[in-house]
Wavefront OBJ file of the C-alpha trace (Angstrom):
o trace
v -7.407 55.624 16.294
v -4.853 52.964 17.016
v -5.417 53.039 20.332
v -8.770 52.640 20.459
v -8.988 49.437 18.208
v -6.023 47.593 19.484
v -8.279 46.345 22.572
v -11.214 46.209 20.389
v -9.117 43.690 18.249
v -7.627 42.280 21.702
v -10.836 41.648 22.850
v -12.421 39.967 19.482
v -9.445 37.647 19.909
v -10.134 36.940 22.769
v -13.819 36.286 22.160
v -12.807 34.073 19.767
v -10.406 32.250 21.935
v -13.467 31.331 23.789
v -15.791 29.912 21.401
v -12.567 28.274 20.067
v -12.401 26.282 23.468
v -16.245 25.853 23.881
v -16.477 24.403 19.753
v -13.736 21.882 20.947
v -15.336 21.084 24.417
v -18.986 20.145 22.397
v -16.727 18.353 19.693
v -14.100 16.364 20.790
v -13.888 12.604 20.659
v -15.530 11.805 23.287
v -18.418 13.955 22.876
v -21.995 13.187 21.932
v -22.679 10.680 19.467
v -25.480 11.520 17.141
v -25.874 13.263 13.484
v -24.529 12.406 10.158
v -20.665 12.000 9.034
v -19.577 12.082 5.081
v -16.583 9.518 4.845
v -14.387 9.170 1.995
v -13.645 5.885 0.575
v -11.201 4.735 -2.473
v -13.104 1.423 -2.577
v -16.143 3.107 -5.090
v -17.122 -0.861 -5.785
v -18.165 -1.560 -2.707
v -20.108 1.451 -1.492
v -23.642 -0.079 -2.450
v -22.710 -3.328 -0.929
v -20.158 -4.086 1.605
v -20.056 -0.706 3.491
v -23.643 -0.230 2.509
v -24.204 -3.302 5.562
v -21.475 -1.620 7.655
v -23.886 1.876 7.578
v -26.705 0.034 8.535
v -25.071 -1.837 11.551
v -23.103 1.455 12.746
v -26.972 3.285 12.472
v -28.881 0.889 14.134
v -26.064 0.612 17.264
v -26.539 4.046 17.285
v -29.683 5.128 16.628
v -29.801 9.038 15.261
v -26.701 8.902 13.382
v -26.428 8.994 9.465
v -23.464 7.724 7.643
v -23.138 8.961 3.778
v -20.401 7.537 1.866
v -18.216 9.699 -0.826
v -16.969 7.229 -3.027
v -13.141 8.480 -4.906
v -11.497 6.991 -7.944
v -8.594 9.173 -8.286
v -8.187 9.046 -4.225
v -4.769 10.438 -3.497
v -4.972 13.378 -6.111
v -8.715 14.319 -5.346
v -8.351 14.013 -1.522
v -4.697 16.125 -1.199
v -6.520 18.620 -3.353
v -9.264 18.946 -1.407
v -7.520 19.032 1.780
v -6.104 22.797 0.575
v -9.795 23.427 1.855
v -12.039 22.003 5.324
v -13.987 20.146 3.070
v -12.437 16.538 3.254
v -15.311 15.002 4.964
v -15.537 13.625 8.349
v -13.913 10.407 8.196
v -10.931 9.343 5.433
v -8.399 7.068 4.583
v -5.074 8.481 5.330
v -3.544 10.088 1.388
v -0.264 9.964 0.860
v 1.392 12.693 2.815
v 4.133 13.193 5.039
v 3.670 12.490 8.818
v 5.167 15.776 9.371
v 2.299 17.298 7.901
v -0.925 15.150 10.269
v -1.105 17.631 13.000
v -2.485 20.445 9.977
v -4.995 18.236 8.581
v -5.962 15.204 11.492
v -7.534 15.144 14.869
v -5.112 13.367 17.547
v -6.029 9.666 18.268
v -3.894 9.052 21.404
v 0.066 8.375 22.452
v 1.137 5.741 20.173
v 2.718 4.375 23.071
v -1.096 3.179 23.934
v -1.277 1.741 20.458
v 1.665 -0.310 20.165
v 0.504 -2.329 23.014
v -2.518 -3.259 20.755
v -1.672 -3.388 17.495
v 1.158 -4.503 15.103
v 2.665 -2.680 11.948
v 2.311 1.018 14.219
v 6.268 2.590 14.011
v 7.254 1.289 10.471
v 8.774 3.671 7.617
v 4.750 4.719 6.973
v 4.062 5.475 10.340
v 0.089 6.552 11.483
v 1.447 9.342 14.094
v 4.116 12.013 14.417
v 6.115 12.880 17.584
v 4.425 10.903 19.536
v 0.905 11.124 18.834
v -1.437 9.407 16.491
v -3.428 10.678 14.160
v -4.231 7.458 11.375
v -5.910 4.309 13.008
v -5.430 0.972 11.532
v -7.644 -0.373 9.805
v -6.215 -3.737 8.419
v -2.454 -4.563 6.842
v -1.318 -6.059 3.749
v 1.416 -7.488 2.295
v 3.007 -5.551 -0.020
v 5.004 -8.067 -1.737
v 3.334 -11.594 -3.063
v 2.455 -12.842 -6.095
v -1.393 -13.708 -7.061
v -2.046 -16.951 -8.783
v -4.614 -19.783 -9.686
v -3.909 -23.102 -7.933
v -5.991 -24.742 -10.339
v -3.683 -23.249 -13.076
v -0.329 -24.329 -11.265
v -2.282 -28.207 -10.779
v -2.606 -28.962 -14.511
v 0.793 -27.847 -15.294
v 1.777 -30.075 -12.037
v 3.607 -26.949 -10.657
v 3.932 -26.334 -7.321
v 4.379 -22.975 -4.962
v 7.918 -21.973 -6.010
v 10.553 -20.790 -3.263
v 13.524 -19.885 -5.240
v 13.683 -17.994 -8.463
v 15.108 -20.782 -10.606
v 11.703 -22.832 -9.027
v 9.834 -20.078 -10.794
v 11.032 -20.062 -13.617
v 10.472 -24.133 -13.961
v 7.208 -23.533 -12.716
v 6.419 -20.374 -15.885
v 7.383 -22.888 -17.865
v 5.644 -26.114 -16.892
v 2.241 -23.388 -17.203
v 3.769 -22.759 -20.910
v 3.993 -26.277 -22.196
v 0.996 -27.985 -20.059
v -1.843 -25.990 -20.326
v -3.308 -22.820 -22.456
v -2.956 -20.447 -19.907
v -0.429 -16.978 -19.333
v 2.345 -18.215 -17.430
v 2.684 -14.787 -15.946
v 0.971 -11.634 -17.102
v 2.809 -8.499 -16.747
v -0.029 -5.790 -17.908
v 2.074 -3.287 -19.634
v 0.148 -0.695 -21.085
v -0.951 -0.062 -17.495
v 2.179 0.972 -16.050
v 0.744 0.929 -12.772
v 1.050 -2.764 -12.658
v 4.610 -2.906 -13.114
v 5.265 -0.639 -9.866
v 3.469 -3.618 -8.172
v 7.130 -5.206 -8.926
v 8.671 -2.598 -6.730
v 6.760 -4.006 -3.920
v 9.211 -6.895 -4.063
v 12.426 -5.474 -3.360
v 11.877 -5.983 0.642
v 11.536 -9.498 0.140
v 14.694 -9.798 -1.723
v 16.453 -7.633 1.037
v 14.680 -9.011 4.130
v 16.488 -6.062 5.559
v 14.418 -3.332 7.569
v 17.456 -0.638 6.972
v 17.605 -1.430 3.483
v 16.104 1.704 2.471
v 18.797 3.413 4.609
v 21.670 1.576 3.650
v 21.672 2.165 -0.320
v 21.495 5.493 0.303
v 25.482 5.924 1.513
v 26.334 3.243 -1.632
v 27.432 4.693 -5.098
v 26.727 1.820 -6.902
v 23.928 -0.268 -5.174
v 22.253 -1.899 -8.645
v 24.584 -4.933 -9.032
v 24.354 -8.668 -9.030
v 22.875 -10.175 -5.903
v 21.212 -6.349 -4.629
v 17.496 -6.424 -4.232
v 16.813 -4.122 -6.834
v 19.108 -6.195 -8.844
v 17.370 -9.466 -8.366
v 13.963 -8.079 -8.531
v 14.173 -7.003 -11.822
v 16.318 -9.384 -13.549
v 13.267 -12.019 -12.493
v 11.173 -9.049 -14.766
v 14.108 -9.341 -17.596
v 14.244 -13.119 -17.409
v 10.598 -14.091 -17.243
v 9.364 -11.807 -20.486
v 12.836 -12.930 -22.278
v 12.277 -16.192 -21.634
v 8.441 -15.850 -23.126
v 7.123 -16.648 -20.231
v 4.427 -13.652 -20.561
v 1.349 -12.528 -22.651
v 2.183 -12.728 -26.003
v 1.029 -9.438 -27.011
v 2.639 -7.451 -24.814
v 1.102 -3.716 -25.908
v -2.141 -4.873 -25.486
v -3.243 -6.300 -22.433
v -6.059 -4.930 -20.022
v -5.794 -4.642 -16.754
v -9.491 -5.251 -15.732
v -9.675 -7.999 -18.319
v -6.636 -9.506 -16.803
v -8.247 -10.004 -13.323
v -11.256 -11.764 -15.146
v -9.087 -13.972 -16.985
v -6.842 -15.225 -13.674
v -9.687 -15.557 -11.951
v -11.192 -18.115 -14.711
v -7.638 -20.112 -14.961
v -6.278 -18.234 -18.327
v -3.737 -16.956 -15.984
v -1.329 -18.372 -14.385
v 0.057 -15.837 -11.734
v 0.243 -11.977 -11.691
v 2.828 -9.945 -9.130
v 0.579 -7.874 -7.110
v -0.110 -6.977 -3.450
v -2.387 -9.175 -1.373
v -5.079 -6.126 -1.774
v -5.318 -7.903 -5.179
v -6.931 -11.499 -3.324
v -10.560 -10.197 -2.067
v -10.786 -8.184 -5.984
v -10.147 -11.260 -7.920
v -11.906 -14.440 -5.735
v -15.423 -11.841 -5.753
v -14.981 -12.440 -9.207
v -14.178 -15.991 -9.722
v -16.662 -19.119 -10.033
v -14.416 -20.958 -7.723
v -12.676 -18.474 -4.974
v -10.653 -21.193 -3.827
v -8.936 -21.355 -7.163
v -7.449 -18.230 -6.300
v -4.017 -18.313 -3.882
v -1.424 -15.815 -3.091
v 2.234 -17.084 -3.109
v 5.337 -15.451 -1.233
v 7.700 -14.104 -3.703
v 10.458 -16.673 -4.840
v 13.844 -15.231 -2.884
v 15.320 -16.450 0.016
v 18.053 -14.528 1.772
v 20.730 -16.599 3.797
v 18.402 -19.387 3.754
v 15.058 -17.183 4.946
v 12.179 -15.596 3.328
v 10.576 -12.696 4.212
v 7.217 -10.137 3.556
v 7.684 -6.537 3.504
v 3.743 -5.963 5.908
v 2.276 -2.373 6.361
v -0.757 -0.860 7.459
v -3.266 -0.399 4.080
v -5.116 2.811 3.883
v -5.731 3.971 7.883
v -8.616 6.014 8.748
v -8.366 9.603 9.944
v -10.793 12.297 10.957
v -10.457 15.913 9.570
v -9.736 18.564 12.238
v -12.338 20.632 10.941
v -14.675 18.242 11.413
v -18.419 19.238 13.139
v -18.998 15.860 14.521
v -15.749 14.240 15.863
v -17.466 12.412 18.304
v -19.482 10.008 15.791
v -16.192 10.429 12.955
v -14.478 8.582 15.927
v -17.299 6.170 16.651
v -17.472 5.070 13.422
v -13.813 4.533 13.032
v -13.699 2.290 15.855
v -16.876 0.414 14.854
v -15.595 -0.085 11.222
v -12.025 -1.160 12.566
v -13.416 -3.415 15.623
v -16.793 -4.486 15.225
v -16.923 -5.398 11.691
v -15.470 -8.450 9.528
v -13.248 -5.752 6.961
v -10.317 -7.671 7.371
v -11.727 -10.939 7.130
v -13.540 -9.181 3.980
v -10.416 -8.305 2.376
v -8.552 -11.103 3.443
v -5.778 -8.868 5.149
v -3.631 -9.283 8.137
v -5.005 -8.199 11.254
v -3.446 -4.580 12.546
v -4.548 -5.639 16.162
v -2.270 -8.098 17.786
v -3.624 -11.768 18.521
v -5.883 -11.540 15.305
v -5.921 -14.952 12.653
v -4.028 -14.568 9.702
v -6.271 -15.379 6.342
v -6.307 -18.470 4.998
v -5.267 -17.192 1.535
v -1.780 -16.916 3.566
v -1.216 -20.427 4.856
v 1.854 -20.828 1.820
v 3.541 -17.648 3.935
v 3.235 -19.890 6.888
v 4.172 -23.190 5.294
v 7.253 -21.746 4.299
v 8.239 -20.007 7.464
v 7.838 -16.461 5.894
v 9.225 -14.015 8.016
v 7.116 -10.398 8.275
v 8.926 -7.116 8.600
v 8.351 -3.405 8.499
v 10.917 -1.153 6.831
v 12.619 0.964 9.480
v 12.292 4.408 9.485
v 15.302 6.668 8.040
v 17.667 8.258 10.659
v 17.368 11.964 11.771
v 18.526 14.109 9.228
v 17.903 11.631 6.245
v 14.029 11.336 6.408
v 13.741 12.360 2.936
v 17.214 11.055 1.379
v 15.870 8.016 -0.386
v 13.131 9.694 -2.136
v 15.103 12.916 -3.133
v 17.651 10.303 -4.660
v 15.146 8.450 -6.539
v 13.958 11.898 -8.012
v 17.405 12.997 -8.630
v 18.519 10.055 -10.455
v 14.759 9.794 -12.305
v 14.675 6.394 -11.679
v 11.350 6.310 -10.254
v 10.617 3.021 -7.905
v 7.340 3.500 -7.981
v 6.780 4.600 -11.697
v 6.595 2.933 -14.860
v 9.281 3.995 -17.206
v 12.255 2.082 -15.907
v 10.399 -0.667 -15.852
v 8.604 -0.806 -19.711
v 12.696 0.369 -20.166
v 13.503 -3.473 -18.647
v 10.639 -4.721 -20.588
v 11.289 -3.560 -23.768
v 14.865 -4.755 -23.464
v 13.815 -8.156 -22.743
v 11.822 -8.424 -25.949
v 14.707 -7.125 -27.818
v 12.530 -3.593 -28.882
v 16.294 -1.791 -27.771
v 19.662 -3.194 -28.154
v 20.203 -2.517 -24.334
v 20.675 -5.591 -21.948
v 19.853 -5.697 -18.558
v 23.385 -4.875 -17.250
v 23.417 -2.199 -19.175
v 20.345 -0.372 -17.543
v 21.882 -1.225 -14.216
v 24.753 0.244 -14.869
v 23.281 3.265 -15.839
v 20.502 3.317 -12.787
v 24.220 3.024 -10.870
v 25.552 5.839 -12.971
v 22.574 8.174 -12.017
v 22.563 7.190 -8.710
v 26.034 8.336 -8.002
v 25.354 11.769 -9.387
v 22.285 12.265 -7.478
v 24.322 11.808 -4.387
v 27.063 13.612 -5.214
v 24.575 16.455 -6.106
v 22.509 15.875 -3.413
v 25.388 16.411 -0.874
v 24.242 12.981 0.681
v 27.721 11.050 2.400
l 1 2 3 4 5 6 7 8 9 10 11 12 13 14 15 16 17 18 19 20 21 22 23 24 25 26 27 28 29 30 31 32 33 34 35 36 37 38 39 40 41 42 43 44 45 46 47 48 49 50 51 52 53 54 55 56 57 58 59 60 61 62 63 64 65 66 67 68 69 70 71 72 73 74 75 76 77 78 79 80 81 82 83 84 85 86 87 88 89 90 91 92 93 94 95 96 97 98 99 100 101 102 103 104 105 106 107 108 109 110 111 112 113 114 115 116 117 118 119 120 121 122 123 124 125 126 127 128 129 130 131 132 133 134 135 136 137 138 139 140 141 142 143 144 145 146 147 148 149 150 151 152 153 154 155 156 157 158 159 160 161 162 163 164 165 166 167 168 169 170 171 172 173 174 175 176 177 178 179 180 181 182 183 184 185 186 187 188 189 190 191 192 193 194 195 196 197 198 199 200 201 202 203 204 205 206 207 208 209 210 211 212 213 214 215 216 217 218 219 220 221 222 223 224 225 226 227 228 229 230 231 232 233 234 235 236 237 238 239 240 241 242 243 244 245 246 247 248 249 250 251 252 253 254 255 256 257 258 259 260 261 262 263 264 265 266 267 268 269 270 271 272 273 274 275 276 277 278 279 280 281 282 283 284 285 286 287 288 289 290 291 292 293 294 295 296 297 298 299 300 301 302 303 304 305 306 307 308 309 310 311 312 313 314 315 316 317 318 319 320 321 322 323 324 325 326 327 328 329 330 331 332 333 334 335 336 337 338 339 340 341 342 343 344 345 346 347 348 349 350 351 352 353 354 355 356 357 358 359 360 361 362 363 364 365 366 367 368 369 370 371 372 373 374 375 376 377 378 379 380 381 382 383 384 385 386 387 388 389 390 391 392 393 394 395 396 397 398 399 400 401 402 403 404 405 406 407 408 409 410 411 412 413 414 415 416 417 418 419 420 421 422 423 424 425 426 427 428 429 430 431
């Protein structure tokens, strides 16, 4: 019996090997264009508007394709759980997963060599390919470190665009004694908000290794570190009362109305905050976006990245039109302009809504990638130690602190970050 179906099981194989190879012949990239394509989006507000014109222009260039959009609140939790399964749609924005792990889920784009001769922001620490090949393409880049503010706001208190962190503290205060508005609002009930903080470490390190440097210190949370400096301008400005007044009960949605109508005066976020708050605002020129206030042996600098990159799901039917689509919606359209981002392709204008970066002589980077053999070192020590860089409790820790809800002072919780940080890499094994 064995004998007789080990070629029957050869030959199913092989039969299968074949329409394998004629399924990917009728659906690579550059196959037919035609059909419909579901794409995923995070951006839910703007799927009856914004990317409701992009359908429209992407059907009528090519007439007999059909573009449904599947709109995602909780995006990286829905989409990694869906991507156990083929049913991810045809187009998406890139989750938060490894690079390592592309090749299982994404269709090859290209040799990222071909890539890096047209666009900017391609081999940082959140790169779009993996050995070599891409499988993300960029869409637009942000700035993950800035701080969001109303010029109008910062005019009546006769403030202007701080450099230094002393300057920002002058200007807090200025907003606090001349006018009616929230200095700075730090939206803690959220807890998201305060990760936005974490965002401006790279601008206090202007270091691309940074991330792999700390990793060989023991004690890495002291005066004058990044993480140090970051979060003492946290301690100082909600000690100082330069912050909502009722700290437990702020709103984040509320918040954005309220900066956007000048009862704000600033808010740390990243520059994917601009295009949310001017769409609501009466004047969208009240609304600017300031580099953060640190300057490192004389310079400052802003940590840039890709936001969000599109990908097309291997087990897509229609790769062909996935594809066109991606490279309509990242070259024929005006979504950076839209969102007021930073152009991914190289030669592009920066926004407007940037020109105090350029006035300033901010300096752009990418964080470098870790070495060989520490890819994951960072993040395992930030588990280790529980000190979570991009989660809230360390931080409402600092803020509670700083209004004086614990006896703890600021030295105190980064001596103990330095404390847990030592025994997560002496744990860890990492030298």
């Amino acid at each position: 019996m064995k004998r007789i179906l080990f070629p029957l099981a050869a030959a199913l194989a092989l039969a299968c090997a074949g329409c394998a190879k004629k399924e990917s012949a009728d659906n690579s990239l550059n196959g037919k264009i035609g059909g419909s394509i579901i794409v995923l989006t995070n951006r839910t507000d703007l799927i009856d508007t914004k990317l409701q014109e992009y359908k429209e222009q992407f059907e009528a260039k090519y007439p007999g394709t059909s573009v449904e959009f599947e709109g995602i609140t909780d995006y990286n939790g829905t989409v990694r759980t869906r991507m156990a399964t083929q049913e991810y749609g045809d187009v998406l924005c890139k989750p938060d997963i490894q690079s390592v792990s592309y090749a299982d889920y994404f269709e090859p784009l290209g040799a990222i060599e071909d890539f890096e001769k047209e666009f900017n922001f391609t081999s940082g620490s959140s790169p779009i390919f993996y050995n070599g090949t891409v499988y993300c393409y960029p869409a637009n880049a942000v700035v993950g470190s800035g701080i969001l503010y109303n010029k109008k706001v910062f005019e009546q208190a006769g403030a202007s665009v701080p450099e230094t962190t002393d300057e920002f503290y002058e200007a807090l205060e200025l907003i606090k004694e001349k006018t009616d508005a929230v200095p700075l609002q730090i939206n803690y009930p959220a807890g998201w908000t305060l990760n936005q903080w974490e965002g401006t470490v790279s601008s206090f390190s202007g270091d691309p290794q940074y991330k792999n440097t700390i990793i060989h210190e023991d004690a890495p949370f002291v005066p004058g570190d990044p993480h140090y400096e970051t979060y003492k301008v946290m301690y100082e400005a909600v000690k100082r009362g330069l912050c909502e007044k009722d700290m437990l009960s702020s709103d984040w949605e509320l918040s954005k109305q309220q900066i956007a109508d000048g009862k704000i005066g600033c808010m740390v976020l990243g520059s994917w905050a601009i295009p949310q708050v001017k769409e609501i605002a009466d004047n969208p020129d009240d609304i600017g976006y300031m580099p953060v206030p640190a300057v490192v042996n004389g310079k400052k600098y802003a940590e840039a990245s890709l936001d969000m990159p599109l990908c097309i799901n291997k087990h897509s039917k229609n790769k062909a039109t996935a594809y066109a689509w991606i490279k309509f919606f990242c070259d024929d359209t005006d979504w950076v302009q839209f969102n007021e981002s930073i152009p991914p392709r190289k030669g592009g204008a920066y926004p407007a809504v940037l020109d105090s970066f350029s006035t300033m002589g901010v300096e752009y980077f990418e964080m470098a990638k870790a070495p060989e053999g520490y890819e994951s070192a960072y993040d395992t020590l930030d588990k280790e130690s529980e000190i979570g860089f991009w989660s809230d409790p360390e931080k409402k820790r600092i803020i509670d602190a700083a209004m004086g809800t614990t006896s703890e002072s600021f030295d105190d919780i980064m001596n103990d970050w330095n404390r847990r940080w030592a025994k997560a890499r002496k744990d860890s094994s990492i030298d």
